[in-house]
N, C-alpha and C positions, 0 to 999 in steps of 0.2 A: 360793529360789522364792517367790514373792509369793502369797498366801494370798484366795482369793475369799471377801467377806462372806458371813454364813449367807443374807441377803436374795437374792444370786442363786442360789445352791442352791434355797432354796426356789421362786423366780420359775423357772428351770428343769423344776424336778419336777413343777408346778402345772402350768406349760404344756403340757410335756410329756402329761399326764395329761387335759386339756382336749382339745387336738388328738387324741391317739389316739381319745378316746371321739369326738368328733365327727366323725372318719372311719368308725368304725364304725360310728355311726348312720346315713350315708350310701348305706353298701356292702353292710350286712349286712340283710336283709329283717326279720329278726326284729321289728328296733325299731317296725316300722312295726305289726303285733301288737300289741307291748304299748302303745304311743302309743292305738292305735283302743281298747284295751282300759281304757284314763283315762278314756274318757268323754268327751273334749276336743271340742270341735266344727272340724272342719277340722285330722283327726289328725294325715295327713299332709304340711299344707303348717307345723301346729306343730314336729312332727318336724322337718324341713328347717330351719326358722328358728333350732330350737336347736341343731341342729349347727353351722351356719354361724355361729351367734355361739361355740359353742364354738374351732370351730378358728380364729377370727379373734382373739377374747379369748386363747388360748391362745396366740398368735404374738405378741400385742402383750406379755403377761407375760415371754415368753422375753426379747422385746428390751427386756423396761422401758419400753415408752413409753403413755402413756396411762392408768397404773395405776391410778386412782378410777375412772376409765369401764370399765374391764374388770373390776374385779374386783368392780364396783357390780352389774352385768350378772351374771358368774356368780353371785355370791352369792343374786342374787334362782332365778335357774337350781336351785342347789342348795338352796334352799328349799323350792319347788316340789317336787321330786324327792323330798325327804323328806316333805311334805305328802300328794302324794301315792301316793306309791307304798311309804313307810314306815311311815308313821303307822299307816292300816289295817290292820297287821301286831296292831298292840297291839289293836286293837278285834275280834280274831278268837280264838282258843283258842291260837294261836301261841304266846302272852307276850312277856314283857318280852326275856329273853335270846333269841331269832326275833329281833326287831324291833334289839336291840344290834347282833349280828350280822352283819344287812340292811344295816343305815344307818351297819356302819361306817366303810366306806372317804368316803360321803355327810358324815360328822362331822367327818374328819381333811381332807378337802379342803373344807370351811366355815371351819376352822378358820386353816388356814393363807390360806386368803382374806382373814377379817378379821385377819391379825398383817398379810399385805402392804397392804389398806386402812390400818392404820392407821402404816404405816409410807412410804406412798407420798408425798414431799411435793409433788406436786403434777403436771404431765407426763411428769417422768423418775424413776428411782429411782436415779439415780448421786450 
């Protein structure tokens, strides 16, 4: 039985994790709350824009194609998110371990972003 590189497990798990959340953010009213509640000006048409890059980023990681453009995309995405919906954790009474806690699924999926950035060589990862 022929053994899949760790690169598409990871491309897998990522997308996978992209897509769910950005159907969530679609279906679930919640997010549009916490979006109005960023501060962002035109909550909910940001809302919208990042899921639709979510689950499109996420389909293009499953199939490997396009990986600096997508992963370039969520990385700024998951920036953001820990900017701002993390960071202010530490500037609160919360602490450091709050703020660990919060941001970490935020961490491990930044993380495996830039191992697939930097291992994407160029439109496909095969």
């Amino acid at each position: 039985m022929k053994k899949l590189p760790m690169t598409n497990w990871i491309c897998y798990a990522v997308g996978y994790v992209f897509i769910i959340t950005g159907i969530l953010k679609l279906l679930v009213d919640d997010f549009k709350v916490v979006f109005s509640n960023l501060g962002l000006p035109y909550s909910e048409s940001v809302l919208f824009l990042v899921a639709v890059t979510e689950i499109v980023c996420g389909a293009l990681i499953i199939s490997q194609m396009y990986l600096k453009r997508a992963t370039a995309a969520l990385i700024f995405i998951m920036l953001a998110a820990i900017f701002l919906t993390k960071i202010p954790i530490l500037t609160t009474n919360q602490g450091f371990l709050s703020f660990a806690f919060e941001a970490r699924l935020d961490i491990v999926m930044l993380i495996l972003l830039v191992v697939l950035w930097q291992h994407a060589p160029g439109k496909t990862f095969k």
